[in-house]
VOFIRO-654120 format. One record per residue (C-alpha): x, y, z; residue number from 1. Coordinates in steps of 0.05 Angstrom, whole numbers, plus 5000, padded with zeros to 4 digits. Layout:
VOFIRO-654120
{atom {X,Y,Z},NUM}
...
end
This chain:
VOFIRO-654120
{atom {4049,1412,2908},1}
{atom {4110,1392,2942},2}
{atom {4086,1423,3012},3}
{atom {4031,1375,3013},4}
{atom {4063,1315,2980},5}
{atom {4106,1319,3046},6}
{atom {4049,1342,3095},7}
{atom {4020,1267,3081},8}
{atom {4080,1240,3065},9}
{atom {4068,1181,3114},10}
{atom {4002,1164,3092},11}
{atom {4028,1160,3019},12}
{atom {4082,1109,3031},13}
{atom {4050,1065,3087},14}
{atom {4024,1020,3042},15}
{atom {4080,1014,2985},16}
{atom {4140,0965,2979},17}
{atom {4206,0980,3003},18}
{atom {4224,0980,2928},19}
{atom {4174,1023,2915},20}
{atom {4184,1078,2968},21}
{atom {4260,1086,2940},22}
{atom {4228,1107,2866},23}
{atom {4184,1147,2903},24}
{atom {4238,1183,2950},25}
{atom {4272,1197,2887},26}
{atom {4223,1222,2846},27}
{atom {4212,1271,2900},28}
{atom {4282,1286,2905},29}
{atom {4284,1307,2825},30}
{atom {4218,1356,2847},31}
{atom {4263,1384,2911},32}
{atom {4319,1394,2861},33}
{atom {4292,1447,2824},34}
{atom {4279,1486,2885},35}
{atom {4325,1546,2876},36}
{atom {4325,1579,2949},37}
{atom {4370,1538,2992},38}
{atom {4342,1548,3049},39}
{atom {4275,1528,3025},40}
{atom {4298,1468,2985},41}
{atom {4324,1444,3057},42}
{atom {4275,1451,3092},43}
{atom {4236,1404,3038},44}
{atom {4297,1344,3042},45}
{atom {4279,1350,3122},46}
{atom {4216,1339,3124},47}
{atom {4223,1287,3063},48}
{atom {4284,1248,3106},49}
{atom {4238,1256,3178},50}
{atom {4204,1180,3175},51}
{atom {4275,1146,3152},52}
{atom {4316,1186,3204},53}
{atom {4270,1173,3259},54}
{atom {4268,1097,3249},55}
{atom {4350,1104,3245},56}
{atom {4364,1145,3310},57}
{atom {4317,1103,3347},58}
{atom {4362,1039,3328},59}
{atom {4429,1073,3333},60}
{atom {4400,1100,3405},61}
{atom {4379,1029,3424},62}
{atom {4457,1005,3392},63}
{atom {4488,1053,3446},64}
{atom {4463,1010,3499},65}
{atom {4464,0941,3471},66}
{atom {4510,0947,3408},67}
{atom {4474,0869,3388},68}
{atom {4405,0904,3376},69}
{atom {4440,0917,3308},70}
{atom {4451,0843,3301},71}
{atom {4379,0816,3298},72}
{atom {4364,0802,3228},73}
{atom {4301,0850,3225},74}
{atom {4348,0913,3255},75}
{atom {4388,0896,3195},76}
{atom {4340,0898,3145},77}
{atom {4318,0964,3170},78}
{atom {4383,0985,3161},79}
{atom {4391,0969,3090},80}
{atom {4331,0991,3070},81}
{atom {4345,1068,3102},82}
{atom {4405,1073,3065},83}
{atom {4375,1049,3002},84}
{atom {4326,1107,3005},85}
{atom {4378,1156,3023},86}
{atom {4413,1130,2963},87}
{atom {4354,1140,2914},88}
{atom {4350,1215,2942},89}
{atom {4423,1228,2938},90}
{atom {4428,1206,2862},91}
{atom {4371,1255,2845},92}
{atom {4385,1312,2897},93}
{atom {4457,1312,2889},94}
{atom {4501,1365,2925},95}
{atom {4436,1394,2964},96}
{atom {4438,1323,2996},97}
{atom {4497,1347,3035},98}
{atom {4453,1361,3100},99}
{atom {4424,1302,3098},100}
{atom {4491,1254,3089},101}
{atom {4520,1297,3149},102}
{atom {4469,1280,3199},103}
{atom {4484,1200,3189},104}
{atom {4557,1191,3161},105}
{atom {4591,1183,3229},106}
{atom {4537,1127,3253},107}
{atom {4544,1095,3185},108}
{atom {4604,1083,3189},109}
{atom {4604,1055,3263},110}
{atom {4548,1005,3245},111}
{atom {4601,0988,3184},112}
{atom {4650,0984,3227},113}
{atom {4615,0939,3272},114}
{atom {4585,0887,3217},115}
{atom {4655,0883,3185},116}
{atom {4680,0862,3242},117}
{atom {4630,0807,3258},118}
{atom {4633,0790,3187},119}
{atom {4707,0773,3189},120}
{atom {4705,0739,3258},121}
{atom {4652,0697,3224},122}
{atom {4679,0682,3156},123}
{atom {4756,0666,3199},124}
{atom {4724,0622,3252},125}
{atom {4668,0581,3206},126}
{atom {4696,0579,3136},127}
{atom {4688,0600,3070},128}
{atom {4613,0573,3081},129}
{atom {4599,0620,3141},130}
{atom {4599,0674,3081},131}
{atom {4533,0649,3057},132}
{atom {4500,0657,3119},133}
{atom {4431,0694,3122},134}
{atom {4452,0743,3177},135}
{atom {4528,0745,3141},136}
{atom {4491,0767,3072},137}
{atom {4446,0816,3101},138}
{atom {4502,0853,3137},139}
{atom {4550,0851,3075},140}
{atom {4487,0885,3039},141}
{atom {4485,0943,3088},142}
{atom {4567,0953,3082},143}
{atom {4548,0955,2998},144}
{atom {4492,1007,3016},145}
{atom {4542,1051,3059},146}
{atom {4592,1046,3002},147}
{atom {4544,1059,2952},148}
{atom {4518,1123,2985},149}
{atom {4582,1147,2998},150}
{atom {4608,1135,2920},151}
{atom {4534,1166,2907},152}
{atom {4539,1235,2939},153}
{atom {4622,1228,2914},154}
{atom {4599,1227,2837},155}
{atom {4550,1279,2851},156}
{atom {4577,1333,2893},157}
{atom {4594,1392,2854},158}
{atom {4646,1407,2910},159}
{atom {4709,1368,2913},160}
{atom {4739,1399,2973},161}
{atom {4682,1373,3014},162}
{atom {4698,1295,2993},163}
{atom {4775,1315,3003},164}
{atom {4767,1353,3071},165}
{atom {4709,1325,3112},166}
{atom {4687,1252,3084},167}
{atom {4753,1214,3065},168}
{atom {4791,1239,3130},169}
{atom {4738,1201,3172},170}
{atom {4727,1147,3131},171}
{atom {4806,1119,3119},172}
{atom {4799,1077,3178},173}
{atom {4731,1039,3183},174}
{atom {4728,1029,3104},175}
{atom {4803,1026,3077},176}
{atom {4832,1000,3142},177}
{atom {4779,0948,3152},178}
{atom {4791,0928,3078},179}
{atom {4869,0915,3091},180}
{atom {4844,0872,3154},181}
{atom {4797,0832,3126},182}
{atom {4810,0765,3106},183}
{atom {4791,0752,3033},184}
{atom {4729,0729,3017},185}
{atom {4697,0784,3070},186}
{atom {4737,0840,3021},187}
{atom {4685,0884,2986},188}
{atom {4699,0904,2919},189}
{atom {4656,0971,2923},190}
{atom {4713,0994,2963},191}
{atom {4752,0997,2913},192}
{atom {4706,1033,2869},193}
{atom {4687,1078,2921},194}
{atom {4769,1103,2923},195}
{atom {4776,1107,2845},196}
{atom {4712,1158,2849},197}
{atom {4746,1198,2904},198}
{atom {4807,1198,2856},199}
{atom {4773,1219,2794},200}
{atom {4726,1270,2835},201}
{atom {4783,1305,2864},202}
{atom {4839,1285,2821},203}
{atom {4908,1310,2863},204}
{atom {4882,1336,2926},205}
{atom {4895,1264,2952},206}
{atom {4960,1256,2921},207}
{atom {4990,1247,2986},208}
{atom {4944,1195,3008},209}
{atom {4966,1140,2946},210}
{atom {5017,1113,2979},211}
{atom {4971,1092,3032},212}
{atom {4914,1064,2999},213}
{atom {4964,1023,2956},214}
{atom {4988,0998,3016},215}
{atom {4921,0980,3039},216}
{atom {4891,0950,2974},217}
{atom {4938,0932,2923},218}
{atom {4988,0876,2951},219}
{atom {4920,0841,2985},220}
{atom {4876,0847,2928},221}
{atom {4929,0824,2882},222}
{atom {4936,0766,2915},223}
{atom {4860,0748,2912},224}
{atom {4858,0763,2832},225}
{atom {4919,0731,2807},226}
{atom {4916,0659,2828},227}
{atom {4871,0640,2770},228}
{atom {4827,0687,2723},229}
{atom {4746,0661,2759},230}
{atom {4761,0676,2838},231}
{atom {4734,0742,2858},232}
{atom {4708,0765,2791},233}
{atom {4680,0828,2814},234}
{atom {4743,0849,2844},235}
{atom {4786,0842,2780},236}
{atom {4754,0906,2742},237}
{atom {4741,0955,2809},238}
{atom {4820,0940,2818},239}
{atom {4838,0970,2749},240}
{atom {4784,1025,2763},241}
{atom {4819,1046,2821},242}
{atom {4895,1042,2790},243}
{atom {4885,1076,2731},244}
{atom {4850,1139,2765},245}
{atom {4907,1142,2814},246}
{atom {4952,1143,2745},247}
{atom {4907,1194,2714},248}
{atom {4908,1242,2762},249}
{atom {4960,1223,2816},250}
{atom {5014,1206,2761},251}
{atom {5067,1237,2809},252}
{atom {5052,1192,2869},253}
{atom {5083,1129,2829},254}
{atom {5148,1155,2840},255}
{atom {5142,1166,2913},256}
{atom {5125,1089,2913},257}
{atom {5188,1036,2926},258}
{atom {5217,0989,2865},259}
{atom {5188,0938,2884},260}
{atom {5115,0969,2893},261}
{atom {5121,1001,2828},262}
{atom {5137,0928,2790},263}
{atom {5082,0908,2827},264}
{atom {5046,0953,2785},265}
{atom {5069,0947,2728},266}
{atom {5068,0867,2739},267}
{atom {4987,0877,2747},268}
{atom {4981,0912,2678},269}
{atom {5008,0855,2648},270}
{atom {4969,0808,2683},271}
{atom {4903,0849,2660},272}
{atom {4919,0852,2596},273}
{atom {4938,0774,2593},274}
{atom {4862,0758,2620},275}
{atom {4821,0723,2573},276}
{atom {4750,0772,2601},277}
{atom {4750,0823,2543},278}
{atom {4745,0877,2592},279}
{atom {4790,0863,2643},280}
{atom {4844,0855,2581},281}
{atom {4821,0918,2555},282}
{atom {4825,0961,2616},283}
{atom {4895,0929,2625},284}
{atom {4918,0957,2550},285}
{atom {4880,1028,2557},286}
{atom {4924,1026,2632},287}
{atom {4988,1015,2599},288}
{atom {4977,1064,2535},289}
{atom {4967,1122,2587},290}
{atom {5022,1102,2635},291}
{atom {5068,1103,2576},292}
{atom {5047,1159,2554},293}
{atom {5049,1194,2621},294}
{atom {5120,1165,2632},295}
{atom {5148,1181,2561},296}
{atom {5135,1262,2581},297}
{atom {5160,1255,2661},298}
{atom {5230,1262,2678},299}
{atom {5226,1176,2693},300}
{atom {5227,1169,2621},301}
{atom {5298,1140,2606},302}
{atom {5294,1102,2681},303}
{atom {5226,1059,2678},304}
{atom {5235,1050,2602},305}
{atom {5304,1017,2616},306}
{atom {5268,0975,2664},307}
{atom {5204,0956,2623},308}
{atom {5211,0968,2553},309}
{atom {5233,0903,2525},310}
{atom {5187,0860,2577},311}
{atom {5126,0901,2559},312}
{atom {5143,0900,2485},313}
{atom {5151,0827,2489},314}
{atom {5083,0821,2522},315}
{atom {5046,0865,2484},316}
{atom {5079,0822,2425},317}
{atom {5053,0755,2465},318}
{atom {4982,0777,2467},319}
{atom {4985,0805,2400},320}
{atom {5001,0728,2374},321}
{atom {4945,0700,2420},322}
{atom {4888,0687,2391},323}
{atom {4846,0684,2444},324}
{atom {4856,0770,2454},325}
{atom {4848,0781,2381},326}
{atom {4792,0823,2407},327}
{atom {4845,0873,2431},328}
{atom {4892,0877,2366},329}
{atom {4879,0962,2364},330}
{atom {4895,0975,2421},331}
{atom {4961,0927,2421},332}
{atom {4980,0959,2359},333}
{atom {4970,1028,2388},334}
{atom {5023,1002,2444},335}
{atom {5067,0978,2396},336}
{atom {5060,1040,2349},337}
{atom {5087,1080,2413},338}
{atom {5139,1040,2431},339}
{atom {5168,1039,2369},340}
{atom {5156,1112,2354},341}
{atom {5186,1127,2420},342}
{atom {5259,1098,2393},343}
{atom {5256,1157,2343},344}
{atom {5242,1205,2394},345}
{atom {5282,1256,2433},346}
{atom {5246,1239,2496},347}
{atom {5284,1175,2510},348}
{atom {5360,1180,2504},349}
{atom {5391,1131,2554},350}
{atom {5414,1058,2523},351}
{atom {5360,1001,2525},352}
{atom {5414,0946,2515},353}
{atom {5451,0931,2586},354}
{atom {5508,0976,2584},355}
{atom {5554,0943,2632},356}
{atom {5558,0876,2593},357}
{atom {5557,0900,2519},358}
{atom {5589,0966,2520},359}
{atom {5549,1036,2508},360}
{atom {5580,1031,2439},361}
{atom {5552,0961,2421},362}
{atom {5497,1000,2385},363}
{atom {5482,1059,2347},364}
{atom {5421,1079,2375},365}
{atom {5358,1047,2406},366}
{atom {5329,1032,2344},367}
{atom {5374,0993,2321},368}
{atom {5381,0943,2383},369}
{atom {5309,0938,2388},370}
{atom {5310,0919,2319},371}
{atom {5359,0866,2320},372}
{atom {5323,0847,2399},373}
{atom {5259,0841,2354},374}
{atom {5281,0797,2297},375}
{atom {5314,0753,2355},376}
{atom {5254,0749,2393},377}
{atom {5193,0734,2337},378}
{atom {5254,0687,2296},379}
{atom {5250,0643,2365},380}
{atom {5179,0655,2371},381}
{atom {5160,0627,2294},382}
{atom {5212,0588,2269},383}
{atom {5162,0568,2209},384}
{atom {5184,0640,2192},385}
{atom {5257,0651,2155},386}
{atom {5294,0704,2186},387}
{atom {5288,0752,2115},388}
{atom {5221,0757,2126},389}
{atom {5221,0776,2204},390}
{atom {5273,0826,2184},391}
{atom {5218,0860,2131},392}
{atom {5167,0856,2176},393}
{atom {5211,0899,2235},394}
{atom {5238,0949,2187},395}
{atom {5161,0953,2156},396}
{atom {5150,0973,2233},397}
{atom {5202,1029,2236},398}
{atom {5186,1050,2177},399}
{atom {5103,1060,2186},400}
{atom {5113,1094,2263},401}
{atom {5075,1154,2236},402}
{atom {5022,1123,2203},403}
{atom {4978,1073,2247},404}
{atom {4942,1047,2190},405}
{atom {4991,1031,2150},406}
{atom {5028,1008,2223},407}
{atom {4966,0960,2232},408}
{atom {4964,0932,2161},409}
{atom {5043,0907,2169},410}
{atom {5014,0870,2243},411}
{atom {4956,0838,2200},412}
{atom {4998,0805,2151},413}
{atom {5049,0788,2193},414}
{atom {4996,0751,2236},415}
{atom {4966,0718,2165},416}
{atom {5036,0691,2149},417}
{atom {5056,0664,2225},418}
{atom {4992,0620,2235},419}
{atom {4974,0606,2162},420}
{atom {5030,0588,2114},421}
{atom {5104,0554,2116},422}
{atom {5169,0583,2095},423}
{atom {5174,0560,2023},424}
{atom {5098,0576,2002},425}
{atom {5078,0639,2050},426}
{atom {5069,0698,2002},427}
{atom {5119,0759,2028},428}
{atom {5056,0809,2036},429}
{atom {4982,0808,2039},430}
{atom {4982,0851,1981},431}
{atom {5017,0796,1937},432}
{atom {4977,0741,1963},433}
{atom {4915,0784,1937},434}
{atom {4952,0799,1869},435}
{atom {4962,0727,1850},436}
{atom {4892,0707,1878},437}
{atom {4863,0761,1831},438}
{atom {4907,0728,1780},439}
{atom {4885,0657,1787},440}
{atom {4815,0679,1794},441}
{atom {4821,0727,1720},442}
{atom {4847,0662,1678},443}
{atom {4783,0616,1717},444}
{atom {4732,0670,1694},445}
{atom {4772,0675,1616},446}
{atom {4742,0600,1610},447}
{atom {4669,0600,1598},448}
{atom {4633,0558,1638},449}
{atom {4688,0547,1701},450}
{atom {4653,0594,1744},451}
{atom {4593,0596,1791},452}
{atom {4552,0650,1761},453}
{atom {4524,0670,1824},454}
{atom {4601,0683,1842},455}
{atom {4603,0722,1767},456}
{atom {4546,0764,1796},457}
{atom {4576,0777,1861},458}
{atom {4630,0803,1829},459}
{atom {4583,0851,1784},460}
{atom {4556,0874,1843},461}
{atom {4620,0894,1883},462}
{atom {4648,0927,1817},463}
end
């Protein structure tokens, strides 16, 4: 069946829709899959990828000699549209789409290459306008396509080595170069989510390649994100993406990375986690949880936690108070729960407090100048709130570390009492505001007639 669905392969697509040749091309693919001798199977993704390759060596021929055939908008299209079916076969071939993605990589990149380029010179010369140009759009599509095949046959492959050896070598240049060059607005973000796939597909094999695509992505996309939280929306996520596979699996290479680098870091966390999108806040908090948790076992422990403890407890203590991220109060508390666990740990052991102006024997132990830090900072924070019952709720902190529920339920009433009540009438727990509640409510119900007896029956029916 296959042999002759590609014998008249051309007269079963001539009269379909671009859209609909791609479900077609992969729907073969899936059948082409299943072949089990290799050399059959491709043979098969030959004859399948004949009409698309044809129509793309006959342009990139035609490029050699006049490199602006591949600026006329109909070339373009062309373009896209080939790469949209070899897309739709690489997501259902998968590794067997190897021989295919060899024949066109090097060209594909060239014509990327090239349309960056003019896409820049445009969006430089003519404005943030020039960027919604027809031509401008359609060549910013075929640098998506490119990226997307590539991140395609990266999530697929079933050999690392190959994305490690042969495709990133060649492609550090015309895609991560070209992304450090760019000016802003002609950035793509897929770039970025093309790297964190090469990072999670072959975890430490790049290790020694961090330092470089930090230098070519963070500092400039950073800058783009963190004037306000709308610019460059789909940027903001693909940027986490891409840092928290490097911290996954390239944990080492932060500590290769300068001071100042590393802040920079840590300084982008924060500013996820303080977004106001749910998700960008939440990948900012899962982020932090497994660099901490990373650090706390590394032989950096003592040094980054000296540097960032109290400003990411203080954060994480910011946010927590914010209503606008109540979404994100597990996670917070889960950060909290291992910072404060951490003080009765033996991983850390060098002083939090700063040495050279109180003394190394101005406190016992880390626990106890966090606590007293603590009280200082939340007494400053919520001065409805006496000092007495700060000082419970810490200790309540330190003394729940091994229990998160019980860790959570202190947060929860601590976060009742700040926004809801005043010093003289806030209750000292949630549980005692419940107990006199329940009280009141018992003497109401002891005088017949006083209560609402659909209330009465709500209560029959919880009991």
């Amino acid at each position: 069946f296959v042999c002759e669905l590609l014998r008249s392969l051309t007269e079963t697509i001539k009269d379909l829709e671009p859209h609909q040749i791609h479900i077609f091309y992969e729907a073969v693919g899936e059948m082409i899959h299943a072949e089990t001798d290799p050399q059959r199977r491709e043979e098969f993704i030959t004859c399948l990828m004949d009409p698309p390759n044809t129509t793309w060596y006959q342009m990139i021929n035609q490029a050699r000699t006049n490199a602006d055939v591949l600026k006329q908008q109909d070339v373009i299209r062309n373009i896209a549209n080939i790469l949209q079916t070899n897309v739709a076969v690489c997501s259902s071939l998968g590794q067997p789409f190897q021989c295919q993605i060899s024949l066109i990589y090097a060209d594909m990149l060239n014509v990327y290459k090239l349309y960056s380029e003019f896409i820049s010179t445009t969006i430089a010369e003519g404005g943030p306008f020039a960027a919604r140009t027809t031509q401008v759009k359609l060549m910013r599509s075929v640098k998506r396509e490119c990226l997307k095949l590539i991140e395609t046959f990266v999530d697929k492959t079933e050999d690392p080595g190959l994305v490690s050896t042969q495709l990133v070598p060649v492609m550090m240049d015309p895609i991560l170069g070209d992304y450090a060059r760019n000016v802003p607005d002609a950035r793509d973000p897929e770039v970025l989510s093309l790297f964190a796939a090469i990072f999670n597909k072959v975890q430490g094999a790049l290790i020694e390649e961090v330092p470089r695509v930090f230098d070519a992505t963070f500092q400039c996309t950073l800058q783009m994100i963190t004037r306000n939280f709308e610019d460059y929306p789909e940027h903001r996520p693909k940027f986490f993406e891409l840092l928290r596979a490097i911290t996954n699996h390239c944990f080492s290479a932060l500590f290769q990375l300068s001071p100042e680098n590393l802040k920079l870091i840590i300084d982008s966390v924060i500013w996820a986690f303080r977004h106001t999108e749910r998700n960008v806040a939440e990948m900012g908090l899962n982020l932090l949880l497994e660099m901490l948790q990373a650090f706390q076992k590394s032989v950096f422990c003592n040094q980054f936690h000296q540097l960032y403890f109290l400003n990411l407890m203080q954060e994480i203590f910011a946010v927590l108070t914010d209503i606008f991220h109540k979404p994100g109060f597990k996670l917070q508390a889960v950060i909290l729960q291992h910072l404060f666990s951490l003080l009765q740990s033996p991983y850390l052991t060098a002083p939090l407090w700063d040495v050279s102006t109180l003394g190394p024997t101005a406190y016992t132990n880390n626990a106890s100048f966090i606590r007293t830090h603590t009280i200082e900072l939340l007494t400053t924070s919520f001065p409805n709130m006496n000092t007495t019952r700060i000082s419970e709720f810490v200790d309540g902190l330190f003394e729940t570390t091994a229990d998160l529920s019980q860790f959570k339920g202190k947060l929860r009433d601590f976060l009742v009492q700040s926004k809801e009540w005043s010093v003289n009438d806030a209750p000292a727990t949630w549980e005692e505001q419940q107990a006199t509640q329940d009280s009141q409510r018992a003497a109401v119900m002891a005088i017949p007639g006083m209560m609402n007896p659909h209330e009465v029956q709500d209560d029959m029916a919880d009991a």
